[in-house]
Structure formats: structure tokens, C-alpha cells
N, C-alpha and C positions, 0 to 999 in steps of 0.2 A: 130743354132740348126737345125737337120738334121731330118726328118719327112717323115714315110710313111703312108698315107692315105687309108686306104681300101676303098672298093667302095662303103660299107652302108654309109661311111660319104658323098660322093657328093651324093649317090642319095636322103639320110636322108635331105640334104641342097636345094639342087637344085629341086627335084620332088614332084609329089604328097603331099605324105607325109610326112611332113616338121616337122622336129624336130631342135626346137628354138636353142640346145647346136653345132647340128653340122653347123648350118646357122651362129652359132657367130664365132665358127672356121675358118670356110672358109676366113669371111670378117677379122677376126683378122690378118689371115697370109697375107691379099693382104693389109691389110693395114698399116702393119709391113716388109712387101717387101726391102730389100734383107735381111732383118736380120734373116728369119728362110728359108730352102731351103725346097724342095718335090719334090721328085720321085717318078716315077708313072711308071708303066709296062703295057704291051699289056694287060695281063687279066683283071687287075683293068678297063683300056679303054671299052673294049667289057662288061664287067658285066654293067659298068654303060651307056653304048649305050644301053644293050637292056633291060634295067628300066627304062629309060628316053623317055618322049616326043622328036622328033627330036627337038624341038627350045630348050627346055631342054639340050639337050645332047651337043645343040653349045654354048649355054650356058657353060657348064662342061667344052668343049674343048678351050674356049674363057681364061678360069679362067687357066688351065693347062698351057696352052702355056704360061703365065704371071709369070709362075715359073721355068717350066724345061721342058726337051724334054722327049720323049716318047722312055723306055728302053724295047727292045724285049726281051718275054719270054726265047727265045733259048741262050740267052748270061748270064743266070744263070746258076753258077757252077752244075748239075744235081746229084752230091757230096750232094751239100748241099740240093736239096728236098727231096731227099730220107732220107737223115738222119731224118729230121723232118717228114716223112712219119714211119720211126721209132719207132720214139719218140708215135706215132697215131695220126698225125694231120692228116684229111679230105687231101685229093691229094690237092684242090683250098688252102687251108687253106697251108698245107704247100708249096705251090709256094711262099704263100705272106711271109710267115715266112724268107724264104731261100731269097725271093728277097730283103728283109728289112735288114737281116743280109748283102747281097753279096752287097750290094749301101752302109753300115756302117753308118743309120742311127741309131738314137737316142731312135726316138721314133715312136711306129708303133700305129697309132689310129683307133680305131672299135669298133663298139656296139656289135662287134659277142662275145658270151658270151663264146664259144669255145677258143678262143685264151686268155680271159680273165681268167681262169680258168686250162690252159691245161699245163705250165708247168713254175713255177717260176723262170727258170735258165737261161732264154732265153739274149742271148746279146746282148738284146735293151729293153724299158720298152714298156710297151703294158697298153696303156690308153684311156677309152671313153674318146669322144667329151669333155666332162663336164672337166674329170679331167688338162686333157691337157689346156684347159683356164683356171684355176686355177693354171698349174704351168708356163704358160706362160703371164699371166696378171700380 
């Protein structure tokens, strides 16, 4: 299974403020390693650098590397954020939409309640932390 992570889930796991659903995600997928993949984009990198403590964010970078490499923003079709700029996603919001669809992942996970709510037809499913270990345990 094919997974995109938004950036509240490493900084929800990794930073300050620790929320217990995305800190089980994180250790589930590393300890389930090669059977679910994640792709991850320059902006999700930069949002979660600059919410994170530096040891934090090598932390983040430590955990990343252990899955996939780092796909630049400019190698997303610009076809597809504008259509999801469209649709009315937030410009950040619809990067990660159009980057989740243009990588053919599965499923795109976040506590952003915009993406949870903004349009049911999307061609991947869009799941908090919580629900995703429930369909992945």
C-alpha cells in the first residue's frame, strides 16, 4: 500500500506536540517496512523543518530516508494543482492533493480537517492517523 503523509502527521509524531495516533503510524509503517511505501515532496520536508526542533527534524529526516527519496515540487504535473485549486483547495493543500494523486498513492493521511471534508471524489482516500491503523492493523 501506497501512502502519503502530510506534514501534521511527522510533526504531530515527532515534535512538541505529540499526538499518541500519529506516533503509532509512523512506528507501524517502519515496522511493517517494505510492505507499505511513502512519498514525501520538498513542501511536506520544509513545513516539517520549520515545526521541528533541529534534532527533531533529523530525526524526521532519519525516518524518511528509511522509506523513499525526496520528490521535488516542480516535477508535479501543474495540470493537476490547479485543477484541485479549482475544486477550492488552499494553493499548500492542493500541492499535496495533486502530489498524492501524480505518485498514485493509496492513501493520503492528515489531521487537516480541510482535506477531510473538501471533496469525496478524490482518487485516493484521505484518512486521520487513527483511521489508517485501523485499516492497516
Amino acid at each position: 500500500m501506497h501512502f502519503v503523509l502530510d506534514a501534521n502527521e511527522y510533526i504531530f509524531a515527532m515534535g512538541l506536540s505529540k499526538k499518541e495516533s500519529c506516533k503509532s503510524l509512523l512506528k507501524h509503517l517502519v515496522d511493517s517496512f517494505p510492505l507499505y511505501f511513502v512519498s514525501i515532496c520538498r513542501t511536506i520536508i520544509e513545513e516539517v523543518r520549520d515545526n521541528l526542533s533541529p534534532k527533531d527534524f533529523q530525526n524526521f529526516i532519519n525516518f524518511a530516508n528509511t522509506f523513499t527519496k525526496v520528490d521535488e515540487d516542480f516535477l508535479i504535473p501543474f495540470e493537476l494543482g490547479a485543477k484541485y485549486e479549482a475544486e477550492g483547495f488552499k494553493e499548500a493543500d492542493a500541492l499535496i492533493a495533486a502530489y498524492t494523486e501524480w505518485v498514485g498513492a493509496d492513501v493520503l493521511v492528515t489531521e487537516n480537517r480541510h482535506f477531510l471534508s473538501r471533496n469525496p471524489n478524490l482518487p485516493f482516500k484521505v484518512l486521520t492517523a487513527n483511521k489508517c491503523l485501523k485499516l492497516i492493523s
